[in-house]
Structure formats: structure tokens, C-alpha cells
N, C-alpha and C positions, 0 to 999 in steps of 0.2 A: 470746726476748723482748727488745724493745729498751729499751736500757741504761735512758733515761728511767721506765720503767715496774720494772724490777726491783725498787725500793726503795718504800719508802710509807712517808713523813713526815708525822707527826699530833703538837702538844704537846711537840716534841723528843722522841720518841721514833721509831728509825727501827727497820724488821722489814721481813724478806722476802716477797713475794706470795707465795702455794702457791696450787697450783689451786684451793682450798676457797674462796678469795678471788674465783674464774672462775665459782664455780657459783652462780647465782642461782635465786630459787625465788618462787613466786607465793604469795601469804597462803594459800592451800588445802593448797599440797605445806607449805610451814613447818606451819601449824597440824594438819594429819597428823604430821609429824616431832615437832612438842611434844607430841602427845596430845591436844591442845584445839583450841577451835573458829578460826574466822575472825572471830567476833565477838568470841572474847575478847581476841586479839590487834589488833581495830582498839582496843578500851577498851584495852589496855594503851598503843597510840600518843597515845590521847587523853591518860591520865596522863602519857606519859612515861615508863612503865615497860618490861617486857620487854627481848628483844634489840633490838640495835639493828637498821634497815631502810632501805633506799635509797627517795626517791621522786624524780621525775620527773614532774613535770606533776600527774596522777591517777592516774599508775601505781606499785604498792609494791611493794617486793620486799626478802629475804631473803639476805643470801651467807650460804652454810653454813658457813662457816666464824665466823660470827658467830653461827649456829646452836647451833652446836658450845661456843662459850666459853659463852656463857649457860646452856647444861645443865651446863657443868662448873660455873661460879659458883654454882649451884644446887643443886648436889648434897650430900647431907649424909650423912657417915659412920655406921656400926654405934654410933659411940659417943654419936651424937645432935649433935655440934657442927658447923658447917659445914667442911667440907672447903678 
């Protein structure tokens, strides 16, 4: 990978790519992975909620790795408080 691309600088905080970062997903494959639909996930863009998503013109999309942290921030332990 060259050297320019290894790091990703966002709000002064710097983290390394992983490939979870390479894999993009169309609103169908994401909305399969969360369990819900396409439509809930467009309403969740319209609030402003959900994971976050790339667009590009009219095209949306998903890195799983973005995926991935929103189910964890989402998850709630045995003992009912968020994890």
C-alpha cells in the first residue's frame, strides 16, 4: 500500500486502513448484514442516523468496517446497559 494511503487522518485522530476499510457494500448487502431493510437505512440517512456511508454523486455505499463499529456501538450486554 503506498505510504500516502496507510494512515487516515480525521479530527486529529490518526488509525490504520485494514482491509474492512477496502470492502464496500451496496445499501442491499449493508441492509442484509444489519437485518433491515433498504428503506430503513435510506430514513436513517435522511435523519442522520445509522452507520455512517460514502456517497458519490447518487451512488451510496457502506465500508464494513463501518459496518462492523455501528453493531458494536449498538450492542447491549446481558446486564441491559450498553456495552
Amino acid at each position: 500500500m503506498p505510504k500516502s494511503l496507510s494512515r487516515l487522518t480525521a479530527s486529529s485522530e490518526t488509525r490504520e486502513l485494514t482491509s474492512e476499510d477496502a470492502i464496500l457494500l451496496k445499501p442491499a448487502e449493508a441492509a442484509s448484514f444489519l437485518l433491515t431493510s433498504v428503506g430503513t437505512l435510506a430514513q436513517w440517512r435522511y435523519l442522520r442516523r445509522g452507520p455512517a456511508y460514502i456517497k458519490v454523486g447518487r451512488s451510496v455505499a457502506y465500508r464494513l468496517g463501518d459496518l462492523l463499529a455501528y453493531v458494536e456501538r449498538t450492542r447491549i450486554s446481558h446486564d441491559g446497559m450498553a456495552a
